[in-house]
N, C-alpha and C positions, 0 to 999 in steps of 0.2 A: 310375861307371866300374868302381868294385870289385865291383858287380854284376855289371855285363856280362864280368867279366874270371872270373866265376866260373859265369856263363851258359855260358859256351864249353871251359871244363876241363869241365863236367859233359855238357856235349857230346861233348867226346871220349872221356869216360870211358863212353858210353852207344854210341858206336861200337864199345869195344872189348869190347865182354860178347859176341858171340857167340864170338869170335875162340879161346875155353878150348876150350868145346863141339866148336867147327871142330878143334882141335887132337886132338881124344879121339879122334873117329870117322874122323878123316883118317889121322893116322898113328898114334896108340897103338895103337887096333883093327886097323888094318891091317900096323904096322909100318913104314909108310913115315917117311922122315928127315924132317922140317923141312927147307924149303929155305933159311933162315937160320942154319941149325948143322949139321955136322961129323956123318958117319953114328956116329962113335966118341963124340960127346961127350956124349951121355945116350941113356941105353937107354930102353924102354917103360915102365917103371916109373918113372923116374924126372921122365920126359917127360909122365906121367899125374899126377906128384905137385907137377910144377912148373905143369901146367893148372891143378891143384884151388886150390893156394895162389895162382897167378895170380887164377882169379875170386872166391876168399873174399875177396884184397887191394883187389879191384877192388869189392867194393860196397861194403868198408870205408870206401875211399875216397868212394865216389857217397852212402853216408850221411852222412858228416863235410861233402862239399858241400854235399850237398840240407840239414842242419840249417843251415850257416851262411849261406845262399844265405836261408831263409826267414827266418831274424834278421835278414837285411840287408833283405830287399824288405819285409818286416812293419813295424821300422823307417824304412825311407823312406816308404812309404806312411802310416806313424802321424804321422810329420814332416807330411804333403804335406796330412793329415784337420786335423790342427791347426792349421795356417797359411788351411787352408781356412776351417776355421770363426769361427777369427778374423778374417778378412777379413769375413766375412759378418755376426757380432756385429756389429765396427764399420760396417758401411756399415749396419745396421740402425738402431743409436744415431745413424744422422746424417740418419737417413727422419725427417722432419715426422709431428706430431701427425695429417696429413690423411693421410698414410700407414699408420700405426697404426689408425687410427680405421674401415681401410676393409677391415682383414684380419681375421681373426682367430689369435685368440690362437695354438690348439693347433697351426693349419696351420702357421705361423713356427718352433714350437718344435721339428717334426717335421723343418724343411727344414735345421735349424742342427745338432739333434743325431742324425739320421736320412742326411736327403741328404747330408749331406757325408761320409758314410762310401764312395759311391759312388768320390769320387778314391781312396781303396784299393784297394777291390774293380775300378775298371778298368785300376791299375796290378797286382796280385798276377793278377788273375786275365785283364788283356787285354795288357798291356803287355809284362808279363815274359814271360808265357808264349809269347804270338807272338813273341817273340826269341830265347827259347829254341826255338820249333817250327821258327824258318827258319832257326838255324843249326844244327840238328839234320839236319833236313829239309833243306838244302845238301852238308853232309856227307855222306849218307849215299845222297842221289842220285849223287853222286860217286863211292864205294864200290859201291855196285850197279850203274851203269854199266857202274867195268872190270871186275865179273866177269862181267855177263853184260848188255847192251843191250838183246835182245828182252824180256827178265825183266822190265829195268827201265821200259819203254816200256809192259807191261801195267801194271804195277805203277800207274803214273802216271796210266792212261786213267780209272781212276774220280775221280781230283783233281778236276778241274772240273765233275764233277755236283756232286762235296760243296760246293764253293764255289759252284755256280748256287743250292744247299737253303740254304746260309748267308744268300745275297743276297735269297732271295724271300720267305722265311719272318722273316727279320731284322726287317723293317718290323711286319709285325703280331704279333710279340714285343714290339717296343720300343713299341707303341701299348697292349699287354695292360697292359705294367711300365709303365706310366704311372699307366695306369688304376687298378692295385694301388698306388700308388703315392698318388694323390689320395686313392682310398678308406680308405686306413692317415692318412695325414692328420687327414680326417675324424674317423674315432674322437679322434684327438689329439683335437680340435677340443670334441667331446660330451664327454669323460673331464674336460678340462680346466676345462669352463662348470659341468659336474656337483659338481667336489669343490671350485671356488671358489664355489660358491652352496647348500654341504652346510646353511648354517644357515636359508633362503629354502624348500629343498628338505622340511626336516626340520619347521619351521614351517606349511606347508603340506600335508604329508602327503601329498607327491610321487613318494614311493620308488617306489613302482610305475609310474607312468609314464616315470619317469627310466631304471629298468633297464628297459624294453622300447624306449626310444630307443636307450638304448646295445647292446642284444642286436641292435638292427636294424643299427648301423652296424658293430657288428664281424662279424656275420653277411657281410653288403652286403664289407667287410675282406677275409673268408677266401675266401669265392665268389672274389671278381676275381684274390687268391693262387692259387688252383688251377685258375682260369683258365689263370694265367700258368704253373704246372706241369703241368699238361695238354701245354700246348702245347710244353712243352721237354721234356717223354716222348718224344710224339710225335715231332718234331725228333730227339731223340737215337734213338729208334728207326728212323729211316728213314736216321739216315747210318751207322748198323750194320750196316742191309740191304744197303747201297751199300759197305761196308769189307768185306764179309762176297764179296760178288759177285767184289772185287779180289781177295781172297786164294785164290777158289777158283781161277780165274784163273790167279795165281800157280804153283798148287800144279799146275792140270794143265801147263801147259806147262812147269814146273821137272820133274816127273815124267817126263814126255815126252823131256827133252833127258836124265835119268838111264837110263832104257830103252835110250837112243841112244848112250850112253858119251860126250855131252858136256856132264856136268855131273858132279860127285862127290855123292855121300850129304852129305858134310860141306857143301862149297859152296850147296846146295838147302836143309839147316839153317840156314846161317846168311846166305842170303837171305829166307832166310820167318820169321826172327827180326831182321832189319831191317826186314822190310815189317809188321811187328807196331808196330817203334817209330817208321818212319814216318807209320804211321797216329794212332799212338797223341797226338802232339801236335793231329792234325786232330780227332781222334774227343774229345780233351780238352775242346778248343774249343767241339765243338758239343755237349757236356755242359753246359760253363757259358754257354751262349750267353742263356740266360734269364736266369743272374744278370748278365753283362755288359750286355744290354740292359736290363737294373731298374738297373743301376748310370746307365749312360747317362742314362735319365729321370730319377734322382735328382738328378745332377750339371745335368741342363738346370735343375731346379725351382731348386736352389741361385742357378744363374747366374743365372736370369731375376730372383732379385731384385737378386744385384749388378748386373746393369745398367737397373737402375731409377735414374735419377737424381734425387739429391735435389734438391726444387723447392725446397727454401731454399741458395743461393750462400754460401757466406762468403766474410766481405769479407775485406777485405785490411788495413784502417785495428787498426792496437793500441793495446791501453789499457794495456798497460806502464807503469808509472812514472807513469800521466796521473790527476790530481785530476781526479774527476768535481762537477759542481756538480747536476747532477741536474736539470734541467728535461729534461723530455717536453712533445713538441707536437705533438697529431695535426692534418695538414691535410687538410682535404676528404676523409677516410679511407674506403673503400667495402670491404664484405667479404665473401664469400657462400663457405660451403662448396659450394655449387651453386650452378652459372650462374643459375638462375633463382630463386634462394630468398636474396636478400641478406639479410645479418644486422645488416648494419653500412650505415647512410647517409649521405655527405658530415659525416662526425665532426669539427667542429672545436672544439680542445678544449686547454687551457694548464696543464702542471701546474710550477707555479714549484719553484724548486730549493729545497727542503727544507720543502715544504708538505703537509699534508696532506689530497687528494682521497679524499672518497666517491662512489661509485658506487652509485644505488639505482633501483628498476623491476620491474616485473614479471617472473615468472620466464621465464626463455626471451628476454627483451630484448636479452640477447648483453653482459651486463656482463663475464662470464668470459672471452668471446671478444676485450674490449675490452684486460683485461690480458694478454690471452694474447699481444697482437703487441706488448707493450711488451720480451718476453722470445721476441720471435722463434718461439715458436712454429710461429706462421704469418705469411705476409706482406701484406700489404694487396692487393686486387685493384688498386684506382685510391689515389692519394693517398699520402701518405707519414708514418712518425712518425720523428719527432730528438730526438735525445737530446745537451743541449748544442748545437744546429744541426745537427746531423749525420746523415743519415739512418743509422737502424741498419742497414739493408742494406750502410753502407761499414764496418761495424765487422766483427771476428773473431767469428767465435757462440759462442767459449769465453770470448775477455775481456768480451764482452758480460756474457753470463751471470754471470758470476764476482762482476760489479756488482750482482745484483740477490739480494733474498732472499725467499723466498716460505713462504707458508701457504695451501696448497690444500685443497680441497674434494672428495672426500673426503681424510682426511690416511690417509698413507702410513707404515706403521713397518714396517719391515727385521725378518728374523727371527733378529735379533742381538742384543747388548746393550744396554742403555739408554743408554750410556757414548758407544757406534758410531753410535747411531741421532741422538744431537743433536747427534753432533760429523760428522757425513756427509759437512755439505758443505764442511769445514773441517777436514778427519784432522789437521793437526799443533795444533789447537786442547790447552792447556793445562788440568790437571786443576783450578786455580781458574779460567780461564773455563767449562767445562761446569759444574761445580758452579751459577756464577754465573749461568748461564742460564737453571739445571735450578731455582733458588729464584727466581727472575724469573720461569719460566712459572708456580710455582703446584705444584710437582711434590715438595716438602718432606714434603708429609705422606704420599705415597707409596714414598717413599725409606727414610721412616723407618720401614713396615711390612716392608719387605722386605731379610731379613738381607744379602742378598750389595748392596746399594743399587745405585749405578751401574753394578755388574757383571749387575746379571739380565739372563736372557734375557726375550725377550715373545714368544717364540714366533712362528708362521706367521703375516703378517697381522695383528701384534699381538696373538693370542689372547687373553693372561693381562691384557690394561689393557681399560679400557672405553671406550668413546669419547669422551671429556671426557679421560681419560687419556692418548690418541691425540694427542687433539687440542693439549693441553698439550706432549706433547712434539715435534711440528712445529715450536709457536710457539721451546719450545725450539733450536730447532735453527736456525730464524732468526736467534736473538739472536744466538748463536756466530756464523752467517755474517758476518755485524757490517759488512752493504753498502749501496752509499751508496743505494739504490732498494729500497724493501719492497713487496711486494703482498701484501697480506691479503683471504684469498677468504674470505669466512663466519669468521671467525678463532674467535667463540667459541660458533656455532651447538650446540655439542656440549656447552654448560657448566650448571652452573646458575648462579641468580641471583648469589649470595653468591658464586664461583669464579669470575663472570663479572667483577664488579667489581673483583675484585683482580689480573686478569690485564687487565685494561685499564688498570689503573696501572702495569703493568709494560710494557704496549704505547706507552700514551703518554711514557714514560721511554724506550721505544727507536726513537719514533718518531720523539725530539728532531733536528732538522739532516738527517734524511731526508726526501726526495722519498719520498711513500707514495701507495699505493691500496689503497682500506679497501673489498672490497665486504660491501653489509653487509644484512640483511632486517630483522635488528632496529636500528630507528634508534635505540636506545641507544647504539648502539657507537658512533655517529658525532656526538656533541651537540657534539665540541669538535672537530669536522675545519674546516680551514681556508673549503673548498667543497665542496659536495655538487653533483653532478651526476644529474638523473635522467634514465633513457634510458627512449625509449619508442617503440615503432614502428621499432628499427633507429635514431637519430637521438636529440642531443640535446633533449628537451621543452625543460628549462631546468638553472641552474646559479646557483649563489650562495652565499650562508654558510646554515647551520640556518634563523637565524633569518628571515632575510630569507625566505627562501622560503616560511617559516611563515607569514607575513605575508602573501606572496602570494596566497593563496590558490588555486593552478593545482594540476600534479599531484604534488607534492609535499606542498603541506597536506592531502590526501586520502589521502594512503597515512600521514599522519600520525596526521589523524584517524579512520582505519582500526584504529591501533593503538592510539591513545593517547583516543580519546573527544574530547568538546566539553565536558570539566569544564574551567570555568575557572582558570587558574594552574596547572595541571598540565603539568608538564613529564614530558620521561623520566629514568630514575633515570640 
């Protein structure tokens, strides 16, 4: 409202600029009185000197508006970019792994910190302005009217080409800003694969191919940009042509009615200094009509992912206050990221409360897939999994979550502090439990190299740790979690031997009274898990303790004796 209330004083004050001028030529040059004052009460001088400080006051004033008028709409529009973009984060955070998995990266980052600048740009440059231009543009039809009608009648006749050149040329504008629009993307897209894979690229001795990808995609970039400024040249030159046609217009028949003694020198001034700022909001318009339509397209790219609906529902059932006992039970479970390519078949599969499952099978078998729907990730196509009897689909997907603690594959470190990164998922965790967690994973003799300890940074991606270092500190961050469900993806693929055995005393101390899933390649890790499960083909093969299936001889003592040989007595360490 305080906009608008500031839209229309600059309005009026944009009425009253010719009105000095009119005064000079009218009566100081001629000597004629004002018909508002008194022939005795200001002379020609005086009358010339109250014109001058009239319009110095007068854009005094129209500057002090226009500055506060652009804090305010800069302002709401910064409010309108912010709210925007938070909406979009979060309905991003709440898109399925099968959503992430199907975009990329750069394009998303463009639409969040890129596209959303659009709601500014079509509030500053479409919103305001066309409500500035039609109460401008109201007034001022009003005012030219009563001094002269035929004036204003030509004055008018060019309006509706400029609005036919708006309407017809709009559409493949707003199909160019599109275009510039994905293309800019794009680059996101190359820029970002490039400098997250700088050490694959460097290793490889890529550089050159890398930059003539990316020289092709920002090239492919700036084309479709000047595409879209071409075209709003163009655009803005032909409604110049057509502003330019009105005022000639203007000027012969204002000229015409001066020859004829019905019109004054001043009056024909200070009509063709209204027909200047009546144009002047049209001719604005189709100046930015390129950026409003690049705004438009951006603002669609935004939307279209908010009303993308996430294919994972949250339930409604909380875990507030609720002791969980921890059994999972998948029935008949069926899962395919594609219709036709199932990963997962009829899974039936019991993991008691506080026991703990391995998972083991060939790679691509879909063991990862199998924990992924223990934590919602994704949801089963056919079949259901419960947790306590309850299908997780009737739980909350944050108190779900909140239950479970993970160690994934690859692990993940934050470009924060070591302190930040194991206490993540648990920020008001206590500086003796991180300690306690950080000497649990195995992370002691790291600590003790590095002067600032739980304060260092590790950089982008964990730069400064190595991977065994990485991976330590995920398991860290687990312990903290301290929930009644672990899943362990590859937990100590990243270790050595000697690092590996003493973080699996620290696992099986936190594995105690957990419901766990250990997936595992080296069956080291899993000699002392409750059941082993091997998947194969999408499907349970079979399930049992170590030993028993050692025994068996199916495909588990194959992948055993894969690793471990046919020496007899030999077990794994």
């Amino acid at each position: 409202m305080f906009a608008l209330v500031q839209v229309v004083m600059i309005s009026a004050c944009e009425l009253l600029k010719p009105w000095p001028l009119k005064i000079v030529v009218d009566n100081v040059l001629t000597g004629t009185p004002v018909a508002w004052a008194p022939a005795t009460a200001l002379g020609p001088r005086d009358l010339l000197l109250a014109a001058c400080l009239g319009l110095v006051l007068l854009y005094v004033v129209l500057a002090g508006l226009g500055t506060l008028n652009n804090a305010t709409t800069i302002a709401i529009g910064q409010g309108m970019v912010n709210d925007f973009r938070l909406d979009l984060y979060q309905h991003l955070q709440r898109l399925s792994l099968r959503f992430h998995t199907s975009r990329d990266v750069g394009d998303l980052l463009y639409r969040v910190t890129a596209d959303t600048f659009a709601i500014q740009t079509l509030s500053m440059n479409g919103v305001f302005p066309i409500i500035t231009a039609l109460v401008l543009f109201g007034g001022m039809v009003v005012v030219m009217a009563r001094m002269d009608g035929l004036l204003t009648v030509v004055a008018l006749a060019v309006c509706p080409v400029i609005f036919l050149g708006i309407t017809l040329l709009g559409r493949r504008i707003n199909a160019i800003a599109t275009e510039a629009r994905r293309k800019e993307s794009r680059l996101y897209t190359v820029t970002q694969r490039g400098i997250a894979a700088i050490r694959v690229i460097q290793a490889f001795t890529t550089e050159e191919e890398e930059a003539r990808r990316f020289a092709a995609s920002s090239t492919e970039s700036l084309r479709a940009n000047l595409r879209m400024y071409m075209m709003q040249t163009f655009y803005s030159g032909a409604i110049n042509v057509i502003i330019a046609v009105g005022t000639a217009l203007v000027l012969w028949v204002g000229a015409t009615k001066v020859l004829s003694g019905a019109l004054t020198i001043g009056q024909v001034l200070v009509f063709t200094t209204y027909l200047a700022s009546l144009y002047a909001p049209i001719n604005s318009l189709s100046q930015t009509i390129g950026m409003i339509h690049g705004a438009r397209a951006g603002a669609e790219r935004a939307l279209e992912i908010l009303a993308t609906t996430p294919d994972l529902r949250d339930g409604a059932r909380t875990l507030a206050g609720v002791t969980l006992r921890g059994e999972v039970r998948f029935e008949r479970v069926r899962f395919a990221y594609a219709a036709d390519r199932p990963v997962l078949r009829d899974v039936d599969l019991v993991a008691e409360a506080g026991k703990v499952v391995a998972i083991v099978g060939p790679t691509g078998v879909g063991k990862s897939t199998l924990v992924s729907l223990v934590g919602r990730f994704y949801d089963p196509v056919e079949g259901r999994v419960l947790l306590d009897g309850v299908d997780l689909r009737e739980y909350r997907l944050r108190d779900l979550r909140s239950r479970i603690a993970m160690v994934l594959q690859p692990p993940v470190v934050f470009p924060t502090t070591l302190r930040e990164n194991i206490a993540y998922g648990r920020p008001r965790a206590t500086e003796a439990e991180i300690a306690r967690a950080a000497r649990l994973a195995q992370l002691d003799g790291l600590l003790a190299r590095l002067p600032q300890g739980l304060s260092t940074p590790v950089g982008e991606q964990g730069a400064t740790l190595s991977g065994g270092e990485q991976q330590r500190v995920t398991i860290a961050r687990a312990i903290v979690r301290d929930a009644p469900i672990l899943i362990l993806d590859e937990p100590t693929s990243a270790l050595d031997t000697e690092t590996e055995a003493l973080v699996l005393a620290a696992l099986r101390a936190l594995m105690r009274g957990r419901t766990t899933f250990v997936i595992a390649h080296r069956l080291s890790t899993i000699r002392h898990a409750d059941r082993v499960v091997v998947l194969r083909d999408g499907t349970v093969a079979e399930q049992g303790t170590f030993d028993e299936l050692v025994a068996r001889g199916g495909a588990f003592a194959r992948l055993y004796e894969a690793q471990f040989g046919r020496h007899e007595g030999r077990e794994p360490v």
